[in-house]
C-alpha positions in Angstrom: -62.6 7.5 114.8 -62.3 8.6 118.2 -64.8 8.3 120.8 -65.5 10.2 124.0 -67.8 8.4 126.3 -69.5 10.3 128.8 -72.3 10.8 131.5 -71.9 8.2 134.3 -72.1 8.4 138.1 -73.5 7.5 141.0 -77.5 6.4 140.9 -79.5 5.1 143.2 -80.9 1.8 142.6 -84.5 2.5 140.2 -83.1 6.0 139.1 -81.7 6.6 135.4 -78.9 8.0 133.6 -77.9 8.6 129.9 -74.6 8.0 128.4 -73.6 9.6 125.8 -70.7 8.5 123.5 -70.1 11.2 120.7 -67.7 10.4 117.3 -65.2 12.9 115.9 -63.4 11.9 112.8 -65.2 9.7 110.3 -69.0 9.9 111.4 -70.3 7.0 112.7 -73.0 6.5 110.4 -70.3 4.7 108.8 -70.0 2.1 111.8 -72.4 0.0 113.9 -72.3 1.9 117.5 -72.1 -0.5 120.3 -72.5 -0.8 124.4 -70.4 -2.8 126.3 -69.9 -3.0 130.0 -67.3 -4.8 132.3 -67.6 -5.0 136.3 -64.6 -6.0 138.6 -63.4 -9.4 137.8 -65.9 -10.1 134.4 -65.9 -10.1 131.2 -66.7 -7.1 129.1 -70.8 -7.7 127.9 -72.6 -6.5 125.1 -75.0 -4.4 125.9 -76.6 -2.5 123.1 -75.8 -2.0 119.7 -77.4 0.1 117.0 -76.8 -0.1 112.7 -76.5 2.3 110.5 -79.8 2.3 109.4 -81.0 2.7 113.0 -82.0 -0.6 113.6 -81.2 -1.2 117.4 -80.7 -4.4 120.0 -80.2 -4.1 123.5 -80.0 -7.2 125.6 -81.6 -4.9 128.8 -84.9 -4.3 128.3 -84.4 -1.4 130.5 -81.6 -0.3 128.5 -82.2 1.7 124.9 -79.9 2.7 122.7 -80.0 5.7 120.3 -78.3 7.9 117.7 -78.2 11.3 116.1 -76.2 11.6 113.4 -76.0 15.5 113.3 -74.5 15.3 116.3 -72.1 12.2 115.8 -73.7 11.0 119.1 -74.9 8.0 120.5 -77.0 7.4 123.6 -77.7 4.8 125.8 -80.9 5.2 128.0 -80.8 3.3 131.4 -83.8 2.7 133.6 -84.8 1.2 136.6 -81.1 0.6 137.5 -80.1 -2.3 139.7 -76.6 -2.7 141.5 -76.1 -5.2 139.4 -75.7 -3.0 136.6 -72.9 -1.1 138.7 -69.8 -1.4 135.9 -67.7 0.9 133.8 -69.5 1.5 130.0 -68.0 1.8 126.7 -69.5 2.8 123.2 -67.5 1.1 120.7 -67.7 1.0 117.1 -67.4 -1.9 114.4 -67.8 -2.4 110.4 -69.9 -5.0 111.3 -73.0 -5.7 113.3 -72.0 -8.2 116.5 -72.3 -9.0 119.5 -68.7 -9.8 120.5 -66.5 -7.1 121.7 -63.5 -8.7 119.7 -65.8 -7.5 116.6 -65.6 -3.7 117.2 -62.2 -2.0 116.0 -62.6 1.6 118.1 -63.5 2.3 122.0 -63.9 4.7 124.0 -62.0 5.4 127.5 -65.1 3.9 129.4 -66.9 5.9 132.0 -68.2 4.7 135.6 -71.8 3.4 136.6 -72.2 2.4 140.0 -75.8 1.8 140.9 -76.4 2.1 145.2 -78.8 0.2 146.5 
């Protein structure tokens, strides 16, 4: 599975942007999709993950994740973004539903949020 992540930039603080990760290879119907972000000098954090079946968790309420499967695409909604969400994003994908970014097998190259306040 390969995964292109995709639709970062520079926001100002209460705007929005979607990301976008889309799949090419096996579909990723097959996988849980996942968020994650890392900031300078952190860990990478779970963000949002979403199941096969479509059932979804995201630990930002602001934050929602979605996917279309005819499209192989997965989508992470942000609103009313802070500076602290400033951080690079990548859609990951696992066998398994979990939180921990040890867990999830394929990644994408990451793209850049920065938030301005």
């Amino acid at each position: 599975v390969q995964l292109q992540a995709s639709g970062g930039g520079l926001v100002q603080a209460g705007g929005s942007l979607r990301l976008s990760c889309a799949a090419s290879g096996r579909t990723f119907s097959s996988y849980v999709m996942g968020w994650f972000r890392q900031a300078p000098g952190k860990d990478r954090e779970f963000v949002a993950a979403i199941t096969r079946s479509g059932i979804s968790n995201s630990v930002k309420g602001r934050f929602t994740i979605s996917g279309d499967n005819a499209k192989n695409t997965v989508y992470l909604q942000m609103n009313s973004l802070k500076p602290e969400d400033t951080a690079v994003y990548y859609c990951a994908a696992s066998s398994i539903y979990s939180t921990s970014p040890t867990r999830y097998d394929y990644w994408g190259q990451g793209t850049q949020v920065t938030v301005s306040s």
